[in-house]
Structures are given as C-alpha cells and as structure tokens.
Residue, then its C-alpha position, 0 to 999 in steps of 0.5 A: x261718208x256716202x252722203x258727204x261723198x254723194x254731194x260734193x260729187x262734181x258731176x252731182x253739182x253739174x248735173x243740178x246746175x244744167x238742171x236750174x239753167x234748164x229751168x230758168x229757160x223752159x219755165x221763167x223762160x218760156x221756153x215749155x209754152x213756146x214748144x207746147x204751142x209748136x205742138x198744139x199748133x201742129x195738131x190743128x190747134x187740138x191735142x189730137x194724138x192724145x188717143x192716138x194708136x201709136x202714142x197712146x196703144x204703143x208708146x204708152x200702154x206698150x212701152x210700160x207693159x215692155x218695162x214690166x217685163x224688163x224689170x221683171x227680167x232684171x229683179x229675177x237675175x238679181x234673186x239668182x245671184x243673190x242666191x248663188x253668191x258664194x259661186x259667183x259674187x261679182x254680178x250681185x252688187x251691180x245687180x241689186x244696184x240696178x235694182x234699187x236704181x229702176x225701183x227707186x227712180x220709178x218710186x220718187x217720180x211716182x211720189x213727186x207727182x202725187x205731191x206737186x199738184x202741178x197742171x198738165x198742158x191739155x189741162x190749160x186753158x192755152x191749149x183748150x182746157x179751163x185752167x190758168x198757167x202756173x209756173x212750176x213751184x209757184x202757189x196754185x190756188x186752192x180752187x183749182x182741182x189737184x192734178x198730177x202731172x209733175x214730174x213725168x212719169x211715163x218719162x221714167x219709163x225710159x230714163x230710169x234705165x240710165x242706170x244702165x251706164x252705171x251697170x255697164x261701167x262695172x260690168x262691161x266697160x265698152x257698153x257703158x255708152x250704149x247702156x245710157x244710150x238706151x235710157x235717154x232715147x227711150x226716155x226721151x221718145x217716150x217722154x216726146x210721145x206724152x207731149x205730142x199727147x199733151x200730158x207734159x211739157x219738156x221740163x217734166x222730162x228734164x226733170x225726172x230724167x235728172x231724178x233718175x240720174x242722180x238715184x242710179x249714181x246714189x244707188x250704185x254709190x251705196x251699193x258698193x261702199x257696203x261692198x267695200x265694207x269689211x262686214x261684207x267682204x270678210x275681211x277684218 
C-alpha cells in the first residue's frame, strides 16, 4: 500500500519529470559544460577556490561539522520522545521521520557516489585535468581511474534537510515554508560553493536534491502509515 501510494503520488511524478527535462538541458544539453565553463573562465582559467578559505574551511569543512551537530540535535530529541512517548506521543512520529529522512538522504547519496564511478569537473581534461567528458549514465572505459563525484554529496549536506517541510507541515503548519526554505538554500549554497571548487557540475545537485525530496516525502509516508496502524495506535 505505501509503495503503491508513494508511486502514483502526483507530485512524485512532477518532481521525477522536472528532473528528466533538467536532465535533458545540463547534461544532453550542455548546459553542466556551459556553467562549468562560466565558472573556470571566471577563476583565470583555474579552479582557484578549490582551497580557498571560505569555500573549502567554511562552506565545506565548516558547514559538514554544523550538520554533525545538527543532526545530532535532532536523533537526541528523537530518543527523548521515544523515551517518554506515553507523556507526549504527538513529536515521536514527525521526529523519527526527520531522522529516517537526514539518515537516509545522506546514505543513498553516499552509496550513489560509490557506485556511479562518474568524473568531477577538475578532473577533465576541459577544465585542466587529463580526463575526456562523459555524459552521465554512459559507459566510462575501463582505463579511466574510478571517481566518485556523482551524485553530490556535500549538496546533501543541505538538501536533505527539505524534510524540514515535511516536519513543519505536521508539526507547525505556518513553518513549513520556511523549514524547506532552510534546505534549498543551504543546499543550493553549498552545492554552489562545490562548483566554484570544481568538484560538480549543476546536475550533481539537481540530483541529490531530487534523491533527498523523495526519501523526506517516503519517510514521513511510512512513518505515519505505521502511526495509523492499529498495532500502534491500540486501537483494534
């Protein structure tokens, strides 16, 4: 019932088709290369805020040591309701959903980089590396040394916490705006600070922002369905 439901969502099937024609424009389209460029071009024709202090020290080093904390902030409120859900039921559920969302975002991106073995921009040949681009999901010959650079990971960073909308909307209704409004600008800041580092191209964060919308919208799906259930509820 939760996948059936979960699949014939309508917004499921919006954001996976704004995701192809995103596709179809940054990748088939050129559109990665052209802003890619836009940024090399920009640094003197070098990737000279791959170490820079504000993109490398703070919005990447910083800024994952801030979700750490965060995130450690949110599984201790969850363990706390957990513990006294009898007192206060009402925060569990939205509370381990937020939990399963942030852990599961970061988990899927985590693993898709491990497994797509797709270049990073430094890395080609383009932008002063040694490498050939390849389109994403094409082929990449067996000679070519194993990157990870797809999905972005740092992106997630800050796009996972979109599940902030999910939270809100049951939490408190009038921040459910502002919740996703955290995610995607931190995402998107974070994400922009990678490409001006030359580790990314944009479809790298259309990507994992996609991967980190649909697992807050399944995790919170799945927690209540199993709110609802009678087992859980007591009711029979």
């Amino acid at each position: 019932m939760l996948v059936r439901a979960f699949i014939t969502d309508r917004s499921v099937y919006q954001i996976v088709l704004l995701y192809v024609l995103a596709l179809l424009l940054l990748d088939i389209g050129g559109g990665d290369i052209w802003l890619a460029g836009k940024f090399y071009a920009m640094e003197g024709y070098q990737w000279s805020l791959q170490e820079h202090w504000l993109t490398e020290d703070i919005l990447h080093k910083g800024a994952r040591k801030l979700n750490y904390l965060c995130c450690l902030m949110v599984l201790s409120l969850t363990a706390y309701y957990l513990l006294h859900y009898r007192r206060s039921p009402k925060p569990v559920h939205s509370y381990v959903a937020l939990s399963l969302s942030l852990i599961s975002s970061f988990a899927l991106v985590a693993y898709l980089k491990a497994i797509t073995n797709i270049a990073c921009p430094w890395d080609l040949a383009i932008f002063g590396g040694d490498e050939p681009y390849i389109h994403l999901f094409t082929h990449r010959p067996a000679y070519l040394p194993y990157t990870q650079c797809f999905p972005a990971g740092h992106a997630s960073v800050g796009y996972a916490w979109v599940a902030l909308y999910y939270f809100f909307r049951q939490m408190a209704p009038r921040w459910r705006f502002p919740g996703l409004a955290i995610g995607l600008t931190a995402g998107l800041l974070l994400g922009l600070a990678q490409q001006l580092r030359g580790a990314h191209f944009l479809s790298h964060d259309i990507t994992t922002l996609v991967l980190c919308l649909l697992c807050a919208k399944l995790c919170f799906m799945f927690v209540n369905s199993l709110a609802k259930s009678p087992e859980i509820t007591g009711n029979r």
